[in-house]
GUFI-525003 format. One record per residue (C-alpha): residue in one letter; x, y, z. Coordinates in steps of 0.02 Angstrom, whole numbers, plus 32768, in hexadecimal, padded with zeros to 4 digits. Example, Ala and Ser with C-alpha at 12.3 -4.5 7.8 and 13.67 -1.06 7.14 Angstrom:
<nodes>
NODE_A_8267_7F1F_8186 $
NODE_S_82AC_7FCB_8165 $
</nodes>
This chain:
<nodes>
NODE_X_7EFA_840D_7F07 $
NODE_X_7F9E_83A7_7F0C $
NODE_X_7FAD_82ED_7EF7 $
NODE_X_7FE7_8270_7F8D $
NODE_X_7FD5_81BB_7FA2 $
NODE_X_7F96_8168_8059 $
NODE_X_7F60_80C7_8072 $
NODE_X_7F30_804A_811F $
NODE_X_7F2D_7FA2_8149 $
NODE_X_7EB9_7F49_81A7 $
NODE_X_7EC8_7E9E_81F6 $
NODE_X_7E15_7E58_81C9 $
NODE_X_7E42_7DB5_8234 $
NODE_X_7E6C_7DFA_82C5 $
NODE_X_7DF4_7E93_82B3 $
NODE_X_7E92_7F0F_82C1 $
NODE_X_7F02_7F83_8269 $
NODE_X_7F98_7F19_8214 $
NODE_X_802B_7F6C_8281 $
NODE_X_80DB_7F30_8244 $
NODE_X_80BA_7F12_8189 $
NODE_X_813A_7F5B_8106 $
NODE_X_80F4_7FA2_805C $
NODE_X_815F_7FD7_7FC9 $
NODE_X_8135_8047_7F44 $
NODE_X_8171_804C_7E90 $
NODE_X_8145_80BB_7E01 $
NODE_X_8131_805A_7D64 $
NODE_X_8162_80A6_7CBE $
NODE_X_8152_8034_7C26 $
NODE_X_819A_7F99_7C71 $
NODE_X_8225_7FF4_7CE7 $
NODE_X_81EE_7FD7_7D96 $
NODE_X_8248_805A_7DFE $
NODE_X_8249_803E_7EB5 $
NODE_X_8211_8102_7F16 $
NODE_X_8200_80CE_7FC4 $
NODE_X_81ED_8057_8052 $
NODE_X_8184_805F_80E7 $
NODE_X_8133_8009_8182 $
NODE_X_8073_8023_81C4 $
NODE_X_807B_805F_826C $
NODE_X_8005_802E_82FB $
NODE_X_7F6E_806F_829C $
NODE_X_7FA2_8002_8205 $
NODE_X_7FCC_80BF_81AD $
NODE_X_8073_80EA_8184 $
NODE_X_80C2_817D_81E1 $
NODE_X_80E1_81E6_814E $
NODE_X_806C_81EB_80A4 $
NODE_X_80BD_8161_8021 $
NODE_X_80C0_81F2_7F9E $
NODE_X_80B9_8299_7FF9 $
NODE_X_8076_831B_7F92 $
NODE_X_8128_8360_7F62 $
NODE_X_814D_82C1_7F1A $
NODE_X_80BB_82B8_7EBD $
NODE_X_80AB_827F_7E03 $
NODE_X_802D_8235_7D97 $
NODE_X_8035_818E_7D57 $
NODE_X_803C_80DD_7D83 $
NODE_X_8076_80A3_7E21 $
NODE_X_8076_7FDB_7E94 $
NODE_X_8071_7FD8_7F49 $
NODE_X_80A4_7F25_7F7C $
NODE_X_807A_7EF2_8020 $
NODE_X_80E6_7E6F_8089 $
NODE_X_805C_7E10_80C1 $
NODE_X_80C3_7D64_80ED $
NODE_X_8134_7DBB_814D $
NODE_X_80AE_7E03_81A9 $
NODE_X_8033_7D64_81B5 $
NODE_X_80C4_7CFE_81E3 $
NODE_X_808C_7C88_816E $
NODE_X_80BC_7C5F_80B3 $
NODE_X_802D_7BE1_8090 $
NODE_X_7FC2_7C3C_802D $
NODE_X_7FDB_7D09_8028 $
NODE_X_8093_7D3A_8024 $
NODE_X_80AC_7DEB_7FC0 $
NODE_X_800D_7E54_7F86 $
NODE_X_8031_7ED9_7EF6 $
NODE_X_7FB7_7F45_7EC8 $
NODE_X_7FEE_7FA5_7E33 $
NODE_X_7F69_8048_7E10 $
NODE_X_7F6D_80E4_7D98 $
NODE_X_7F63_818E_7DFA $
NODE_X_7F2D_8210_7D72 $
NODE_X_7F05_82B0_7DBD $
NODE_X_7F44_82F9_7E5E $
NODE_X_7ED7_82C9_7EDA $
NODE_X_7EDF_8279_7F75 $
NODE_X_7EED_81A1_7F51 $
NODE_X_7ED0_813F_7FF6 $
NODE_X_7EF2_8095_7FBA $
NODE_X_7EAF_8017_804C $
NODE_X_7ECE_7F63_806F $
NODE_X_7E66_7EFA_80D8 $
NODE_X_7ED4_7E53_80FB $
NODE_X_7EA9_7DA7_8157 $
NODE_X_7F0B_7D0A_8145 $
NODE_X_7EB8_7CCF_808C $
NODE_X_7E7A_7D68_8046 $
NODE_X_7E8F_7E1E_8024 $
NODE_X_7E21_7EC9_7FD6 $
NODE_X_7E49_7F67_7FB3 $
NODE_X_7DF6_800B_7F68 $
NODE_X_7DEF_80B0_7F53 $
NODE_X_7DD8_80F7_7FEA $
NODE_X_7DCF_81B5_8023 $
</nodes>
């Protein structure tokens, strides 16, 4: 099985998928941050494409950082979420984030 990295965002607040919200993803190597990609959720709060496609693929440790101000409209309390994570085997990582106003959670989803 290969290795590819997902991940959806859901608008706890207003009960919705968070359409419009830009993610960036690094790979983190010591203390290099290296910026791989950028990307929007779609109207299903999913990107378009995976974040890591399978031919992309590499263990290690990896931050998605979510643009939650931008997407709130709001900079009083959440403004940028990163979530940095280690992906050690090829497998598939679905990295969720359910977002309202003053609060966020993620997992490990499927």
């Amino acid at each position: 099985m290969a290795g590819y990295l997902t991940t959806h965002v859901l608008d706890t607040a207003k009960g919705t998928p968070a359409a419009g919200l830009r993610i960036e993803l690094f790979r983190i190597e010591g203390e290099a941050r290296s910026h791989l990609k950028s990307l929007t959720t779609n109207a299903d709060g999913r990107t378009d494409e995976q974040i890591l496609p399978e031919d992309e693929f590499a263990t290690g440790t990896y931050e998605l950082v979510f643009h939650a101000g931008d997407y709130l409209g709001q900079r009083d309390f959440l403004d940028i979420i990163p979530l940095r994570f280690i992906m050690s085997e090829a497998s598939h990582y679905h990295v969720p984030l359910l977002l309202s106003p003053y609060g966020y959670s993620t997992y490990r989803g499927s």
